[in-house]
C-alpha positions, -999 to +999 in steps of 0.1 A: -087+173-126-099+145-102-082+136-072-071+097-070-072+103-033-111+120-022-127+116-054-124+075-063-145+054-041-129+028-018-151+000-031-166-005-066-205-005-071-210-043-062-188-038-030-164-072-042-135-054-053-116-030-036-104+006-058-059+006-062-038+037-073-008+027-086+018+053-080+053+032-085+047+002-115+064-028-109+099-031-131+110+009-121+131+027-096+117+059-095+101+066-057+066+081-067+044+090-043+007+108-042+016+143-029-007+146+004-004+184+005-014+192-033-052+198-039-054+175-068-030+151-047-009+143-081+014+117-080+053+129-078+086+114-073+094+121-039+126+138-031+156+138-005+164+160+023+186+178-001+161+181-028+175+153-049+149+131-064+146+096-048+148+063-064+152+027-050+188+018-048+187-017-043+174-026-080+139-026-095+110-037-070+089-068-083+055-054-072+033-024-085+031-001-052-002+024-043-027+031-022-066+023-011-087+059-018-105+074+004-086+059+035-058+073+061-038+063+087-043+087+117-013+095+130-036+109+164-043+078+170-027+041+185-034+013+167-043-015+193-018-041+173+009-022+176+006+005+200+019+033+177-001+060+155-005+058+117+021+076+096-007+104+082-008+087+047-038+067+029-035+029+032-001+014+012-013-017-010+017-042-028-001-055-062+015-085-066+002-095-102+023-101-133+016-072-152+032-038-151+004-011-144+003+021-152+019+051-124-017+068-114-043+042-130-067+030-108-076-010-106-105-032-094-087-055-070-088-079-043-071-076-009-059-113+003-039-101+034-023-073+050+011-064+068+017-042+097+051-024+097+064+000+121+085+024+103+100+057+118+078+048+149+049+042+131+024+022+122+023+018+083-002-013+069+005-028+036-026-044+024-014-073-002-038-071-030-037-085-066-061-070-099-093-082-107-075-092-148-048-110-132-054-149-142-049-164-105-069-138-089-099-156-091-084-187-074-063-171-051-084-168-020-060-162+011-023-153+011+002-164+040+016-129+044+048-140+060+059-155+022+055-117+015+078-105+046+102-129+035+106-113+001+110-080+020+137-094+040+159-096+011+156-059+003+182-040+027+164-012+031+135-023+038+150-054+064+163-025+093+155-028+125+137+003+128+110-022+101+093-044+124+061-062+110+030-086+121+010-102+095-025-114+088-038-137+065-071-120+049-094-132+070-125-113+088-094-098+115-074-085+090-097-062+067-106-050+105-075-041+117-062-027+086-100-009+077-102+004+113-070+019+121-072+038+090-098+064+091-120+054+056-128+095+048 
């Protein structure tokens, strides 16, 4: 068994696409995560304090949800942006293509922008990306993130004040901030 997490490379062999894991598909409710802890780092559905399994509340989410191998947010460390530590987890991505993908498949993609959240007192980056088979990803070059944190607004539970956010188009800045305050392992 592989792990999604140490043993897939953060970039493909041409370095032009970017490696996703997709741990919740878009259309489901179900709040899967990669289990940090477990050697093979399988992907779970997490659970509640109580041990009750987790789903999303406030209907199905629109986006496929993952993460970037071979990258984590040190939570030792300040980011410079925000002035809070990373939450100890690999770099979040929101896949924001038309098709469902499969929970633990991993995808060619290509990151257009990234969003920096504080949640829980810290700092969490979403890097906005969309797969290499998706028919406007070749013509999408650049995404104005704060379309994205609008959408995110809408969701209650993701619109608290605890969620604060500061955005970047992809540009040369962004791929350093969000590449740099997560340590690429």
């Amino acid at each position: 068994m592989i792990s999604p997490w140490h043993d897939i490379t953060l970039q493909d062999k041409t370095q032009t696409w970017y490696h996703f894991i997709c741990e919740i598909p878009k259309w489901t409710r179900q709040k899967m995560e990669m289990d940090v802890d477990d050697r093979n780092h399988r992907i779970k559905q997490d659970t509640l304090s109580d041990g009750s399994l987790r789903y999303y509340t406030h209907g199905d989410i629109f986006f496929n949800y993952g993460f970037m191998p071979q990258t984590w947010e040190n939570p030792k460390a300040s980011s410079k942006w925000s002035s809070y530590p990373g939450d100890g987890d690999p770099l979040d991505c929101i896949e924001i293509g038309l098709s469902a993908l499969n929970m633990g498949g991993a995808y060619r993609v290509k990151v257009l922008g990234c969003l920096g959240m504080i949640d829980e007192g810290c700092t969490d980056w979403k890097l906005i990306v969309i797969q290499e088979n998706e028919p406007l990803a070749s013509s999408i070059q650049d995404l104005i993130v704060d379309t994205i944190y609008g959408m995110f607004c809408c969701i209650p539970a993701l619109a608290s004040d605890s969620c604060r956010y500061c955005s970047q188009s992809c540009n040369a800045i962004s791929l350093f901030v969000a590449f740099n305050q997560a340590l690429v392992l």
